[in-house]
Every structure is written in structure tokens, then in C-alpha cells.
N, CA, C and O atoms as a Tripos MOL2 file, in Angstrom:
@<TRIPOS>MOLECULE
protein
  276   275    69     0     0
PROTEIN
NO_CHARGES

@<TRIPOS>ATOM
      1 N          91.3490   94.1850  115.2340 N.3       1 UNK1
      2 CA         91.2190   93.3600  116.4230 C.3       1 UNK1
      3 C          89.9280   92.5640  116.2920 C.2       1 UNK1
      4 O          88.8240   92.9610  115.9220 O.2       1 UNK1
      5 N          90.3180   91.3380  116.6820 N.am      2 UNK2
      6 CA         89.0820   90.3390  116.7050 C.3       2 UNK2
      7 C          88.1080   90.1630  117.5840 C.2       2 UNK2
      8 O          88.7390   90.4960  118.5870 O.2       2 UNK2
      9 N          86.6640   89.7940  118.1200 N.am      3 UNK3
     10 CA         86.4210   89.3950  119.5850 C.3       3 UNK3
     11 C          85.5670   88.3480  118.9020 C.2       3 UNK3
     12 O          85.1220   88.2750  117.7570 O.2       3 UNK3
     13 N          85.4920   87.6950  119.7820 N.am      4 UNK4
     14 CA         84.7390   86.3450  119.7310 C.3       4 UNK4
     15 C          83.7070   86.2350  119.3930 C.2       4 UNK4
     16 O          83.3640   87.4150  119.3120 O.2       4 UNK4
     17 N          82.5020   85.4000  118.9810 N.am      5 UNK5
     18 CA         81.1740   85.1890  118.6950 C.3       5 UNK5
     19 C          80.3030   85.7090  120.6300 C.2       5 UNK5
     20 O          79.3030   86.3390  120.9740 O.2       5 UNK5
     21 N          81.4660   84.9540  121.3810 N.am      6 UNK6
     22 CA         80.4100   84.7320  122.7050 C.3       6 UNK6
     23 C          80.7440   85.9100  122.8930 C.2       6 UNK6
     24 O          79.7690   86.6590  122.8250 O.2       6 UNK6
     25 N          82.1050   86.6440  123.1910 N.am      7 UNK7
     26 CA         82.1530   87.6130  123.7730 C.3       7 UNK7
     27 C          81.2700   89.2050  123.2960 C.2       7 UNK7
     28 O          80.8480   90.1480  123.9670 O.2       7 UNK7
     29 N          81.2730   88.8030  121.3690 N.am      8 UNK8
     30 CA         80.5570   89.9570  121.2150 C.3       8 UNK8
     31 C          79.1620   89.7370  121.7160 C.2       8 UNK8
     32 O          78.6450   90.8390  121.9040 O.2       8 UNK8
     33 N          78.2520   88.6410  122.0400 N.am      9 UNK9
     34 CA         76.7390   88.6310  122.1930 C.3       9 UNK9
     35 C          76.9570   88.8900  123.8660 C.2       9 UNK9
     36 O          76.0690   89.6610  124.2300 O.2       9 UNK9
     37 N          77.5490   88.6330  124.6300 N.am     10 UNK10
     38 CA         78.1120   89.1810  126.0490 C.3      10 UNK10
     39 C          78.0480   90.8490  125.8510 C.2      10 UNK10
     40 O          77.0910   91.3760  126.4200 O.2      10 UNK10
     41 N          78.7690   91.5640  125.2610 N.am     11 UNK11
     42 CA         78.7130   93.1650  124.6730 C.3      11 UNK11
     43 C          77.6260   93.6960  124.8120 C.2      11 UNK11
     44 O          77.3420   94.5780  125.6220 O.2      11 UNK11
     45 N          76.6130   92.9550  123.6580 N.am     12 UNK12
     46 CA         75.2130   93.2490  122.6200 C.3      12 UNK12
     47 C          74.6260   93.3500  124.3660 C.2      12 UNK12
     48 O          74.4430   94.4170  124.9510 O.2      12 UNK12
     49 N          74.4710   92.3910  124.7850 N.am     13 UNK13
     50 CA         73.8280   91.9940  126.0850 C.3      13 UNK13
     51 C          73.8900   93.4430  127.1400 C.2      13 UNK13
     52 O          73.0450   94.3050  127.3830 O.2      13 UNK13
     53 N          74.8370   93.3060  127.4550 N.am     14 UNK14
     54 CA         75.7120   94.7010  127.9430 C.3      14 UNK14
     55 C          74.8060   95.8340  127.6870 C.2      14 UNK14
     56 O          74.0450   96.5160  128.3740 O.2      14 UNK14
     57 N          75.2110   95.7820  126.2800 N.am     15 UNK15
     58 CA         74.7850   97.2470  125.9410 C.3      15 UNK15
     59 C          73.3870   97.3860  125.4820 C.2      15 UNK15
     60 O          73.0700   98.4730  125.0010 O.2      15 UNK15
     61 N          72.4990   96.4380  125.5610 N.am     16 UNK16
     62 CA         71.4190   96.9400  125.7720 C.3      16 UNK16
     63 C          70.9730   97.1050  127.2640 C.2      16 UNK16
     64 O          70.0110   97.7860  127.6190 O.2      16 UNK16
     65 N          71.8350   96.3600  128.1260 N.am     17 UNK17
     66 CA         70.8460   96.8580  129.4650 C.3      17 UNK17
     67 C          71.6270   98.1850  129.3610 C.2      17 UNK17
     68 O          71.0270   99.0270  130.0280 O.2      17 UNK17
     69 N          72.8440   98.7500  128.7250 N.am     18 UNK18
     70 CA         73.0250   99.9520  129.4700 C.3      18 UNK18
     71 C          72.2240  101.0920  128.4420 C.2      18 UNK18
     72 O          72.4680  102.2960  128.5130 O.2      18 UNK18
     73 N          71.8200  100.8530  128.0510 N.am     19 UNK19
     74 CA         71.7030  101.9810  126.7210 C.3      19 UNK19
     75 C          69.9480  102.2470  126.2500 C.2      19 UNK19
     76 O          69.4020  103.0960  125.5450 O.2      19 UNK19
     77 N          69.3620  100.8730  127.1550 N.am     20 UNK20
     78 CA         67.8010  100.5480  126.8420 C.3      20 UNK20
     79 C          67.1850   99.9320  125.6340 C.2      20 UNK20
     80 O          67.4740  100.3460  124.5110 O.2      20 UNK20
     81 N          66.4880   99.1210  125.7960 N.am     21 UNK21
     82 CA         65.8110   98.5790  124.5510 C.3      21 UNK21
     83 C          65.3680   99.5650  123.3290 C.2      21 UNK21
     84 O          65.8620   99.3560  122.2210 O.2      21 UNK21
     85 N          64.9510  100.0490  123.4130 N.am     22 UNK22
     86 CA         64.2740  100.9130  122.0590 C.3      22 UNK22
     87 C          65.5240  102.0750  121.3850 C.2      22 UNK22
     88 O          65.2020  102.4480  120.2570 O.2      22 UNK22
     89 N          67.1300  102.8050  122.0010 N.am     23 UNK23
     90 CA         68.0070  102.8990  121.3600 C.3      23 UNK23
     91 C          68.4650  101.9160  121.1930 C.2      23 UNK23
     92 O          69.0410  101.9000  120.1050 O.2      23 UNK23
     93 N          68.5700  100.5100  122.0040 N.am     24 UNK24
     94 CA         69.9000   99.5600  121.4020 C.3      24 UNK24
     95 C          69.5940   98.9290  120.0860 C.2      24 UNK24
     96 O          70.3930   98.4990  119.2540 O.2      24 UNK24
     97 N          67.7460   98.9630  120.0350 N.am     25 UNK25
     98 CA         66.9420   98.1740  118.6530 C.3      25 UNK25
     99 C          67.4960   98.9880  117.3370 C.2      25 UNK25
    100 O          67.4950   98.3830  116.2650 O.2      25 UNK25
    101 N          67.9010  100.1470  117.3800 N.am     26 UNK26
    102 CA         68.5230  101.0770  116.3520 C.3      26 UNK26
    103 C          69.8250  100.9480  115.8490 C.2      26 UNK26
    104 O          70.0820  101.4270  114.7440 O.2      26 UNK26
    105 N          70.8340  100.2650  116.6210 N.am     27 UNK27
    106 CA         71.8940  100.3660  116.6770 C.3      27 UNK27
    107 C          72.1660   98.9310  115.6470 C.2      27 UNK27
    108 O          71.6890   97.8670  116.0420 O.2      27 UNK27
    109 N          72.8010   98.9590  114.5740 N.am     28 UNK28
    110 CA         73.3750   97.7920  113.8340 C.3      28 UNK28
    111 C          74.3680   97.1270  114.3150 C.2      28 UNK28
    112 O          75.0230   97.3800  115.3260 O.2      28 UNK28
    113 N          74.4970   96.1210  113.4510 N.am     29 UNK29
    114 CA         75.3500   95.2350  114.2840 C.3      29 UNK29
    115 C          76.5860   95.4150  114.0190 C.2      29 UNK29
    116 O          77.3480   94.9440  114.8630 O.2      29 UNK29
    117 N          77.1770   96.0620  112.9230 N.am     30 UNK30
    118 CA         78.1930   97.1830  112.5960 C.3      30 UNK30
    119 C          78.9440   98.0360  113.1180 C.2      30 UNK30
    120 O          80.1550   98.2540  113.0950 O.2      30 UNK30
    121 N          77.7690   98.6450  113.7540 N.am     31 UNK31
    122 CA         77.4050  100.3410  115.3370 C.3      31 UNK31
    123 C          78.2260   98.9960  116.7270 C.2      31 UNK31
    124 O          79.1850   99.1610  117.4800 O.2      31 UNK31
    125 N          77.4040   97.9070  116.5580 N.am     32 UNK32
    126 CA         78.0020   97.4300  117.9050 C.3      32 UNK32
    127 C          79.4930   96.7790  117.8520 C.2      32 UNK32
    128 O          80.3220   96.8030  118.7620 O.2      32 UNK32
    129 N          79.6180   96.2490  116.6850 N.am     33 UNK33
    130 CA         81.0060   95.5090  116.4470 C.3      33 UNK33
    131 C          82.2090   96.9390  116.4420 C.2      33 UNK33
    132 O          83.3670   96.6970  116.7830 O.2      33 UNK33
    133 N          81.9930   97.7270  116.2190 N.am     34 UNK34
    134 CA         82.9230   98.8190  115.9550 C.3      34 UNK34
    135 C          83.2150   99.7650  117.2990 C.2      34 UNK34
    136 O          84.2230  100.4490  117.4740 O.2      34 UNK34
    137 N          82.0990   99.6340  118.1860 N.am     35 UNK35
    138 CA         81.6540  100.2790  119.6260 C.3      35 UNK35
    139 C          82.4160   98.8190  120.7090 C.2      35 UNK35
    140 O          82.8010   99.1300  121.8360 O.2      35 UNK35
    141 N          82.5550   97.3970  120.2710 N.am     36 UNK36
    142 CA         82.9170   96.3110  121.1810 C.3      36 UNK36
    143 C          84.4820   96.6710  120.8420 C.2      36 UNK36
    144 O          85.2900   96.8250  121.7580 O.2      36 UNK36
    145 N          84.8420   96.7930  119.5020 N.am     37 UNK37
    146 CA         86.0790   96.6940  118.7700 C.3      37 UNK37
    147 C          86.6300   98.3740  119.4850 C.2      37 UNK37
    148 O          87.7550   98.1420  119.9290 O.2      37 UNK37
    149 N          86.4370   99.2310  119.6360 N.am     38 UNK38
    150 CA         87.1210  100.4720  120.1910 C.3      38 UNK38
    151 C          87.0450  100.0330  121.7650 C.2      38 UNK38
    152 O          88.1880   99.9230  122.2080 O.2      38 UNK38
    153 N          86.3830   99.8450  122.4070 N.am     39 UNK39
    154 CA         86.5590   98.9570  123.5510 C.3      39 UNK39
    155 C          87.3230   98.4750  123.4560 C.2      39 UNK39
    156 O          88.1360   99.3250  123.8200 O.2      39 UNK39
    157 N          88.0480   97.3900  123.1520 N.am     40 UNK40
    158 CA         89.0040   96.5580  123.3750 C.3      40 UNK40
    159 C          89.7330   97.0050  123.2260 C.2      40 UNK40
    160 O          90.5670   96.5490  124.0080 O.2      40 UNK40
    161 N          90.3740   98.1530  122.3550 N.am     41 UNK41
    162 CA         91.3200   98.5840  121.6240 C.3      41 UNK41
    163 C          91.7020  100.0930  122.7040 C.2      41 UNK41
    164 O          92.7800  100.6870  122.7260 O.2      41 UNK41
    165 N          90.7240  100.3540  123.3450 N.am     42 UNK42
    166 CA         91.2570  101.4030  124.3870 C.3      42 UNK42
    167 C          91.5380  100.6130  125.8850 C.2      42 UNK42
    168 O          91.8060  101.0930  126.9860 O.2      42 UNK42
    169 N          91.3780   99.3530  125.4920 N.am     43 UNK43
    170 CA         91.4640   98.5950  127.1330 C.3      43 UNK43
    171 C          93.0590   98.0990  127.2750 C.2      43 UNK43
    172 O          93.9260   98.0010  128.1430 O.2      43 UNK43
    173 N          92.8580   97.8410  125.7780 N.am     44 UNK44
    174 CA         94.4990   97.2630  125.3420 C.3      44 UNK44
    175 C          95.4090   98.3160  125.8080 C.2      44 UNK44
    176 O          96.2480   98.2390  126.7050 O.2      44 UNK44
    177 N          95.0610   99.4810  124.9290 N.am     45 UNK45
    178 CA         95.6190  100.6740  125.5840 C.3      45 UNK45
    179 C          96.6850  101.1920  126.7780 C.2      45 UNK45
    180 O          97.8250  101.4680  127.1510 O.2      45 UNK45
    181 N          95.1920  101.0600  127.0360 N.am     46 UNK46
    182 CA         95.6800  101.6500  129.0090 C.3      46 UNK46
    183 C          95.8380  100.8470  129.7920 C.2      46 UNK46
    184 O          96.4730  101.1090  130.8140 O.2      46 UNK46
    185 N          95.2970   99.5780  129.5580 N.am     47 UNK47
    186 CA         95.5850   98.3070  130.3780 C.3      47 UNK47
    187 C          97.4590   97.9350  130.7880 C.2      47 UNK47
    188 O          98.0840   97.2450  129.9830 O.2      47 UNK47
    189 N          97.9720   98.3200  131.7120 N.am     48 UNK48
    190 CA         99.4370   97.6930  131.4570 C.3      48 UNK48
    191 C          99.1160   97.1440  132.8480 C.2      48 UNK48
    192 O          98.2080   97.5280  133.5850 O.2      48 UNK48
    193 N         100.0800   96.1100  133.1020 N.am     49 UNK49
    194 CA         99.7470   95.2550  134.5290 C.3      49 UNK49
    195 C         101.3970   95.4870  135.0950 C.2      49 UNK49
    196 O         102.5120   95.5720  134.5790 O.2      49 UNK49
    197 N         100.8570   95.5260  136.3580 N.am     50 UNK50
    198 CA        101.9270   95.7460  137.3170 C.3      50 UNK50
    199 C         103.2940   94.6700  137.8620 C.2      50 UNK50
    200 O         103.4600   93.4800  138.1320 O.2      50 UNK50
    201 N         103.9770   95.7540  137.8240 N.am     51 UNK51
    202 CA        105.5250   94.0810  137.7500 C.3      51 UNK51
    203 C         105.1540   94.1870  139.7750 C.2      51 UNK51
    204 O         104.6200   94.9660  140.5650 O.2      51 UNK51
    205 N         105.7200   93.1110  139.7860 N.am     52 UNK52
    206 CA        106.1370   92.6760  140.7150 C.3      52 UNK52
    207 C         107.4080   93.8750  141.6060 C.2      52 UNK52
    208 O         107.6190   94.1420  142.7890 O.2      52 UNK52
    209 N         107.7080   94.1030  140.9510 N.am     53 UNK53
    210 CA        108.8640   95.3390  141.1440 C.3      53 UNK53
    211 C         108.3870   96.3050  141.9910 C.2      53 UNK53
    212 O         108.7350   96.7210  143.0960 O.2      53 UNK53
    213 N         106.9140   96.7430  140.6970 N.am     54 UNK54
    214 CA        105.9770   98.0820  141.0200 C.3      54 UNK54
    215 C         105.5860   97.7300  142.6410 C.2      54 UNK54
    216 O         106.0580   98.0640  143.7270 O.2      54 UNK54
    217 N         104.4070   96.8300  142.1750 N.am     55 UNK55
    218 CA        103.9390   96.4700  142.9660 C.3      55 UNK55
    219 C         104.2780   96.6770  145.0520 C.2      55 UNK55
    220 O         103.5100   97.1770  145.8740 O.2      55 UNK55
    221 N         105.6940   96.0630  145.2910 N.am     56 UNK56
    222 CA        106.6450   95.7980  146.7200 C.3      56 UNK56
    223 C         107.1030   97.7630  146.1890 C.2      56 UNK56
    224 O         107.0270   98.4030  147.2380 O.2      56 UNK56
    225 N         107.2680   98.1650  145.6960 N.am     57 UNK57
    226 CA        107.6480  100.4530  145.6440 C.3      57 UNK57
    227 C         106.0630  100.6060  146.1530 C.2      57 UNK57
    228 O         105.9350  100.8060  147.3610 O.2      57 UNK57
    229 N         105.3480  100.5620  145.6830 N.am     58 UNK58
    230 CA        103.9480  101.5180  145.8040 C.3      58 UNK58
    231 C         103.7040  100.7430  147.1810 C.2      58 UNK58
    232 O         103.6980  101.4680  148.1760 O.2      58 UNK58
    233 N         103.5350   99.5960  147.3510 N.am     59 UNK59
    234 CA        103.0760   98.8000  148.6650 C.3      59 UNK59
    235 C         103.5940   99.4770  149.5940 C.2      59 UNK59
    236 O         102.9270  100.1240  150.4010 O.2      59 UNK59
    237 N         105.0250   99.3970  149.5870 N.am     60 UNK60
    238 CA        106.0500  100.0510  150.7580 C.3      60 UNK60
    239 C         105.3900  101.8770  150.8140 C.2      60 UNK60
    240 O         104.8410  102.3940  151.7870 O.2      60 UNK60
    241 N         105.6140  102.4100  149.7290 N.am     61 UNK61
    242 CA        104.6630  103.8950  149.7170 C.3      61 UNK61
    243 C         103.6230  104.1530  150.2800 C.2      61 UNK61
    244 O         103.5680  105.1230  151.0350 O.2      61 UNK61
    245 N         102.2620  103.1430  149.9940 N.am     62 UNK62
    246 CA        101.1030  103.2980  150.4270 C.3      62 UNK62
    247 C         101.2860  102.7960  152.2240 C.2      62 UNK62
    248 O         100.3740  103.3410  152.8450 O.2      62 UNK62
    249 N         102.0880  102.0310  153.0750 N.am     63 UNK63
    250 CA        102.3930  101.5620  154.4300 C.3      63 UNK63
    251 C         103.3490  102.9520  154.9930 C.2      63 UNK63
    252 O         103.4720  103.1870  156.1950 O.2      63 UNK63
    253 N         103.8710  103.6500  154.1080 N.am     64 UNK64
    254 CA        104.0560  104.6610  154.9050 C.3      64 UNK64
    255 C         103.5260  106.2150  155.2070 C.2      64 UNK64
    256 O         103.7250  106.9590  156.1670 O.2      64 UNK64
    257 N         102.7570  106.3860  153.9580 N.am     65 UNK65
    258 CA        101.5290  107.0080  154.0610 C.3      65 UNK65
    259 C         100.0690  106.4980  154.8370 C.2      65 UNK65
    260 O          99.1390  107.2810  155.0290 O.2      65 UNK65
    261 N         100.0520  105.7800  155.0410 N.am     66 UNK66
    262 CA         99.5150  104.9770  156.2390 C.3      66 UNK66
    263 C          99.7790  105.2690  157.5930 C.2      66 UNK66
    264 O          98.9060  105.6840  158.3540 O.2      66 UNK66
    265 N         101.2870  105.0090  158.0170 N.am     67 UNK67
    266 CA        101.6700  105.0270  159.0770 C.3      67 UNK67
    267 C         101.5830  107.0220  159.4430 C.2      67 UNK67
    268 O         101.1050  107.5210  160.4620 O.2      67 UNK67
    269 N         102.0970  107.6530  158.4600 N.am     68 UNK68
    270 CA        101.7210  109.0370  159.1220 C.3      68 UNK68
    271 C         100.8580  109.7960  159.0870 C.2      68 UNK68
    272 O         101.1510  110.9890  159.0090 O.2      68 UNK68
    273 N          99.6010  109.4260  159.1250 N.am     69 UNK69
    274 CA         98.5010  109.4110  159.6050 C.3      69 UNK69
    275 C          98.0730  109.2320  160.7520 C.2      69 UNK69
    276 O          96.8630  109.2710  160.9720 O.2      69 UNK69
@<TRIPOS>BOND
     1     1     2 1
     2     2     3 1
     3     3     4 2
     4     3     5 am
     5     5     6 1
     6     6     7 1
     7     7     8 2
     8     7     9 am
     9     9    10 1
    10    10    11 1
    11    11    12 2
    12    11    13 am
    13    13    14 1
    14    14    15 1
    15    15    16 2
    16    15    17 am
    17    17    18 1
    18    18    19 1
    19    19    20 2
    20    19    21 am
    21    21    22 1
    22    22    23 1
    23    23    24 2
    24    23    25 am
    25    25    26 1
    26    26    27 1
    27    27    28 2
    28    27    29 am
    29    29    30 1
    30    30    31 1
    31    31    32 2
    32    31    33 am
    33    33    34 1
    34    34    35 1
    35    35    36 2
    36    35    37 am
    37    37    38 1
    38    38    39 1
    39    39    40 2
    40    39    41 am
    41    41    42 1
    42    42    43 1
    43    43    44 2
    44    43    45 am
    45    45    46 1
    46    46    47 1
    47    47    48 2
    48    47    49 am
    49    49    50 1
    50    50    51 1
    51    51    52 2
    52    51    53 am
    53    53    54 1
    54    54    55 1
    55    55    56 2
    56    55    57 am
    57    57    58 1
    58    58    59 1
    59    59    60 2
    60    59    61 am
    61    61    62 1
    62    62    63 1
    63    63    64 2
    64    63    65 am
    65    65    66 1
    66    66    67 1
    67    67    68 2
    68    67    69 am
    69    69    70 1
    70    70    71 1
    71    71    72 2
    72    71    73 am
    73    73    74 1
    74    74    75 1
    75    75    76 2
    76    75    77 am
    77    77    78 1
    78    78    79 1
    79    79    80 2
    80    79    81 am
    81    81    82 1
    82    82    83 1
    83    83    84 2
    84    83    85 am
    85    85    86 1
    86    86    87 1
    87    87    88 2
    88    87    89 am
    89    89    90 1
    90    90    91 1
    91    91    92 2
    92    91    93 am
    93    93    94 1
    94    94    95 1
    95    95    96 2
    96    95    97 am
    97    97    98 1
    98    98    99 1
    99    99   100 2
   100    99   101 am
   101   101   102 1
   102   102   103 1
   103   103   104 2
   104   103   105 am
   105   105   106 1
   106   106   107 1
   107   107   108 2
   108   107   109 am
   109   109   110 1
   110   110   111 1
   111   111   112 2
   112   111   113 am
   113   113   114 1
   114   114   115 1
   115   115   116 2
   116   115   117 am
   117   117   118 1
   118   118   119 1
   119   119   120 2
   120   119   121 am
   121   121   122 1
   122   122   123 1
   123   123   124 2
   124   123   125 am
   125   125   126 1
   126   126   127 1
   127   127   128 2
   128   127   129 am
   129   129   130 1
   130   130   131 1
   131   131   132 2
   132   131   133 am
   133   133   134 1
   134   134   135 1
   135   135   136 2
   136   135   137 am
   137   137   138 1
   138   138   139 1
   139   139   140 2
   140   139   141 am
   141   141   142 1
   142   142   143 1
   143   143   144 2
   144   143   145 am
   145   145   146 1
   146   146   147 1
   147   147   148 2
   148   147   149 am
   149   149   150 1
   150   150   151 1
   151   151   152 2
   152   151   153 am
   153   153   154 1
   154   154   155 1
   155   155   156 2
   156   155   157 am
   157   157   158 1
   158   158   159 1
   159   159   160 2
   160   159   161 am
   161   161   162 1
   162   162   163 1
   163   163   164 2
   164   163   165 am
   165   165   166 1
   166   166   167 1
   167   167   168 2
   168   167   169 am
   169   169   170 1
   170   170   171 1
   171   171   172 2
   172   171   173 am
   173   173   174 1
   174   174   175 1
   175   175   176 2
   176   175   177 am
   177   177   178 1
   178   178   179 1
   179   179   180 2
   180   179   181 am
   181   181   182 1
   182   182   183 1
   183   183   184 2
   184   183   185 am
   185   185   186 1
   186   186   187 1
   187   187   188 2
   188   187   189 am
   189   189   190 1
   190   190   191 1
   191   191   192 2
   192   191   193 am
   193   193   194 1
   194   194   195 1
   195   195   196 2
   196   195   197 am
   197   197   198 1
   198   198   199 1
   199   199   200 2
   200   199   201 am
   201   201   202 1
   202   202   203 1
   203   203   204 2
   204   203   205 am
   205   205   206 1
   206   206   207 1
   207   207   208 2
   208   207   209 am
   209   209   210 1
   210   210   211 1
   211   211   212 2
   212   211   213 am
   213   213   214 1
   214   214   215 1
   215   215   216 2
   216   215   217 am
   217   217   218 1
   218   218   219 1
   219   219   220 2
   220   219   221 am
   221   221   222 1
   222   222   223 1
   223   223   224 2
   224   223   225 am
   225   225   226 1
   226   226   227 1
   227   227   228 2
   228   227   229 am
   229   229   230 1
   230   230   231 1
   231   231   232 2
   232   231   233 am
   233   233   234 1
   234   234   235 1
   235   235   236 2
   236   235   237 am
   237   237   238 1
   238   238   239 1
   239   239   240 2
   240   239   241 am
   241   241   242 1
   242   242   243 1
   243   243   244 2
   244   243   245 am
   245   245   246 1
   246   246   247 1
   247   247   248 2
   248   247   249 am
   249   249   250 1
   250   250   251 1
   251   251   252 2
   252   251   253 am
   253   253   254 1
   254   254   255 1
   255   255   256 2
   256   255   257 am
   257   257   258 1
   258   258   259 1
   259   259   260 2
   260   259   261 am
   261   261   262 1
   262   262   263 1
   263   263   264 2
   264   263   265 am
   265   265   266 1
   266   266   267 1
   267   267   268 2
   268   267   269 am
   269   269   270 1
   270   270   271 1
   271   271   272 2
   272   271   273 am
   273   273   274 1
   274   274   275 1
   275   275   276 2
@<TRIPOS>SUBSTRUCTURE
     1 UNK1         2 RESIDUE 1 A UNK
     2 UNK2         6 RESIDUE 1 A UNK
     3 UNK3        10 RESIDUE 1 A UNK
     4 UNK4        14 RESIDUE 1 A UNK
     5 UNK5        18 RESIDUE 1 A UNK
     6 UNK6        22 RESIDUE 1 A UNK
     7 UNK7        26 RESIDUE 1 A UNK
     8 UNK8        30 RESIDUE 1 A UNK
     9 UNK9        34 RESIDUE 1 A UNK
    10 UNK10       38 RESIDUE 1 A UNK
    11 UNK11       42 RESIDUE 1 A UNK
    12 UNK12       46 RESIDUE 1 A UNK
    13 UNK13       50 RESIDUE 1 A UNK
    14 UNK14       54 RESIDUE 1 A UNK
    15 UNK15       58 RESIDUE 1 A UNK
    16 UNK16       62 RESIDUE 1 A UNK
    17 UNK17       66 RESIDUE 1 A UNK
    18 UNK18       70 RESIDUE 1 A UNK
    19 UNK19       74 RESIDUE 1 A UNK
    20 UNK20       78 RESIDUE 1 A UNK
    21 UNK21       82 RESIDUE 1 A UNK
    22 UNK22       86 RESIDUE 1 A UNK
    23 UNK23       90 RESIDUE 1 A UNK
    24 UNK24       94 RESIDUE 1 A UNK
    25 UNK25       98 RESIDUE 1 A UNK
    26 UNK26      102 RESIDUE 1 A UNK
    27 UNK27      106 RESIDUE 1 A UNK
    28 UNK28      110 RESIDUE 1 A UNK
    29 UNK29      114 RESIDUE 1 A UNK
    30 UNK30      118 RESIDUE 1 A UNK
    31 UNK31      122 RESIDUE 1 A UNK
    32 UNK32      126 RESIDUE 1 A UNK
    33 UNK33      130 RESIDUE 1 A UNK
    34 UNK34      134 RESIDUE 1 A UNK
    35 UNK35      138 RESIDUE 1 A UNK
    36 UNK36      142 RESIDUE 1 A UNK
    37 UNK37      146 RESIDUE 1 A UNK
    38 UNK38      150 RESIDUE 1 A UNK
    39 UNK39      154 RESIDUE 1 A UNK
    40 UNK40      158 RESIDUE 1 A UNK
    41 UNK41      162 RESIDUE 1 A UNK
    42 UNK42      166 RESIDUE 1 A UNK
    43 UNK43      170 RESIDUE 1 A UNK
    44 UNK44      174 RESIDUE 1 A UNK
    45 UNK45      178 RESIDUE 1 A UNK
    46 UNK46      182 RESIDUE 1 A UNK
    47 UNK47      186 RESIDUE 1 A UNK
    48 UNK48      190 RESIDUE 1 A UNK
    49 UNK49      194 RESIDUE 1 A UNK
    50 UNK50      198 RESIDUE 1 A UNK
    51 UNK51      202 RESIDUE 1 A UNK
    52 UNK52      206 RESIDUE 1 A UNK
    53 UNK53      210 RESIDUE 1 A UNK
    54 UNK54      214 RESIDUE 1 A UNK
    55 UNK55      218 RESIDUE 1 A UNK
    56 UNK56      222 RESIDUE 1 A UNK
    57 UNK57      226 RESIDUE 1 A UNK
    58 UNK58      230 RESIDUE 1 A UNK
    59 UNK59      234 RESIDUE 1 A UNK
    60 UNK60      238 RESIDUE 1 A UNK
    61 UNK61      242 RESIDUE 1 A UNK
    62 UNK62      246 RESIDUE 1 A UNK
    63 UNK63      250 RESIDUE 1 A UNK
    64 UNK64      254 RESIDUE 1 A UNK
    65 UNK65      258 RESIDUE 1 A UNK
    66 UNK66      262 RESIDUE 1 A UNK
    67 UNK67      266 RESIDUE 1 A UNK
    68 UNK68      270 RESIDUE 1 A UNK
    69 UNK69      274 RESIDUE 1 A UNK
């Protein structure tokens, strides 16, 4: 899987505010392309988007769990 020039320096960005300057200075750019690249690849994953179908079942579900309350 590919990611972009912008999107990986968007990542890098990322993950040094989350991770702090002095571990993220350790981390190669290898460590980060492979850490952006399993990211994507577990987002792909689990990511499935909801039909329209789903969507009007669970709606109607969640309004009647609602109502008996």
C-alpha cells in the first residue's frame, strides 16, 4: 500500500506530537513508513461503510430503544 508524500509528512507530524520529540528523533523513516503503512492497512480493514439499507434497520432500532425509555 502506497501513501502520499503529503499524507506521510501529515503522519511524521502526527506522530511526533503524539509520541514526543526526543522518541520520535529515534524513529527512522522506515519505523515511520511501515507504522503509516500498518495504519492504513488496519483502517482499510475495519473500515466498511454503511449501506443505506443498514443505516433506515439500526435508525428504526435505535428510535425504538429510545422510545422505551
Amino acid at each position: 500500500m502506497q501513501i502520499s508524500e503529503k499524507r506521510f509528512l501529515e503522519f511524521k507530524e502526527l506522530m511526533r506530537k503524539k509520541v514526543g520529540e526526543e522518541r520520535y528523533s529515534k524513529m527512522t523513516e522506515q519505523e515511520l513508513l511501515a507504522s503509516a503503512t500498518a495504519l492504513l492497512t488496519m483502517i482499510k480493514t475495519i473500515y466498511k461503510p454503511i449501506t443505506k439499507e443498514d443505516y433506515e434497520k439500526y435508525s428504526k432500532k435505535a428510535e425504538n430503544l429510545r422510545n422505551q425509555v
